[in-house]
PLY file of the C-alpha trace (Angstrom):
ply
format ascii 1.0
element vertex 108
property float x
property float y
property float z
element edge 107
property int vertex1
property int vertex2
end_header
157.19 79.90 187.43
157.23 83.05 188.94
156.58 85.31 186.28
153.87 87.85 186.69
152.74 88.16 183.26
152.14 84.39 183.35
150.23 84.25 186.55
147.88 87.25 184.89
147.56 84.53 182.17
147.00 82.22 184.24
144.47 84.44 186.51
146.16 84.15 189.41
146.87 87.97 189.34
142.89 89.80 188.67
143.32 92.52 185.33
141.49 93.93 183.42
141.76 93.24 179.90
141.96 95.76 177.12
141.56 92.76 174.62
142.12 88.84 174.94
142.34 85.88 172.75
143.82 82.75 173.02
147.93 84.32 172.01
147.56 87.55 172.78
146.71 89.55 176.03
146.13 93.40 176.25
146.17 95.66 179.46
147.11 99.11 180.89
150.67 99.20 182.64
150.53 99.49 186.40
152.98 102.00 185.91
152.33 104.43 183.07
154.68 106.49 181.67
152.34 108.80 179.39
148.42 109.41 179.59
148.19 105.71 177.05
150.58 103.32 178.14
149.32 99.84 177.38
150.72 96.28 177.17
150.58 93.61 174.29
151.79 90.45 175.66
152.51 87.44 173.81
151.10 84.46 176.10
153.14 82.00 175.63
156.71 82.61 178.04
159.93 84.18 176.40
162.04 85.76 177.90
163.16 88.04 175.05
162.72 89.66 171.61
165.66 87.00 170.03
163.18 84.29 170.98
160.44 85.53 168.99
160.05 83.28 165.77
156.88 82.35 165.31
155.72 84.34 162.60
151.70 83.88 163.24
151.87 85.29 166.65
154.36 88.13 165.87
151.14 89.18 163.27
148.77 88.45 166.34
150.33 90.94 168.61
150.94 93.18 165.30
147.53 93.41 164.66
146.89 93.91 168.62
149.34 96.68 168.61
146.90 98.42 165.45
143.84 97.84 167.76
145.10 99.80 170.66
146.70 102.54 168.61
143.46 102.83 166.78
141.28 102.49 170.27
143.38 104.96 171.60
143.26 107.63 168.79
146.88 107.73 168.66
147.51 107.46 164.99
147.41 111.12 164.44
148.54 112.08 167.67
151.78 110.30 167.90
152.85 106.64 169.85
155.81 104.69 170.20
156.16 101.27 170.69
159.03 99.62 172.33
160.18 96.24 173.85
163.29 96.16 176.14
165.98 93.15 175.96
168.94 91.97 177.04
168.16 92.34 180.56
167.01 95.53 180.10
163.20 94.47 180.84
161.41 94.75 184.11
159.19 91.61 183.50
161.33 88.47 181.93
158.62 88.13 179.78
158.40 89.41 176.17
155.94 92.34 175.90
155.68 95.64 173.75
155.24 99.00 175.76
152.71 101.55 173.36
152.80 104.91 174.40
151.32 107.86 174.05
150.86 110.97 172.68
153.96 111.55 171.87
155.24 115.14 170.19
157.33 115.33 167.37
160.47 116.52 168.09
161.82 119.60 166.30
165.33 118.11 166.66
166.87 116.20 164.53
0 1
1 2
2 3
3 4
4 5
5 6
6 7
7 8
8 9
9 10
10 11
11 12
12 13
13 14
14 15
15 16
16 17
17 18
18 19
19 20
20 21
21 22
22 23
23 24
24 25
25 26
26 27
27 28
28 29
29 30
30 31
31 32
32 33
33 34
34 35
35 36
36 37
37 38
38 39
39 40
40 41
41 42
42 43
43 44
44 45
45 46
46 47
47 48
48 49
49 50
50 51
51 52
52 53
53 54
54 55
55 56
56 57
57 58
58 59
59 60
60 61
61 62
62 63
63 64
64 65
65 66
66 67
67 68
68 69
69 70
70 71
71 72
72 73
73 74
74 75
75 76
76 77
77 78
78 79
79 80
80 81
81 82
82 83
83 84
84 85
85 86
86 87
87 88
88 89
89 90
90 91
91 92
92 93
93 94
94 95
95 96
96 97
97 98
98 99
99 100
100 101
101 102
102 103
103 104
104 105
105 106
106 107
């Protein structure tokens, strides 16, 4: 497989973990779009969002997505979290983007 998310799993690509257990791994992206842009990646290989049904890991990354927003003081400073599908990702591996601070628009 030639996924790079997998071979970080698989430590054949060195990072540096945020947090790790045996579902779930955590780590800055290479590429950050705000000062707190950080990864929660399921271990196990999907490709997308549709293929997510097993409902313990989707809590396991849940509760790794409240670590990092906690970690990161975010909560009162604003974050989003996203996942791209459809072809839309970068990586074909499922993973949630949390980013941050974000300001409240005055839009609406």
């Amino acid at each position: 497989m030639n996924c790079v998310f997998c071979k970080i799993r698989d430590r054949e690509i060195s990072k540096d973990f945020l947090y790790e257990d045996k579902d779930v791994m955590v780590f800055p992206d290479i590429n950050p779009l705000k000062p707190v842009h950080i990864l929660v990646v399921p271990k196990i290989h999907m490709k997308d969002f549709l293929e997510f049904s097993d409902k313990n890991l989707f809590l396991k990354v849940k509760t790794a997505i409240d670590k990092v927003i906690k970690s990161q003081k975010l909560n009162n400073k604003g974050y989003r979290v996203s996942v791209n599908g459809g072809g839309a990702q970068i990586v074909d591996h499922l993973h949630f983007h949390i980013t941050g601070p974000i300001e409240r628009s005055m839009e609406v």
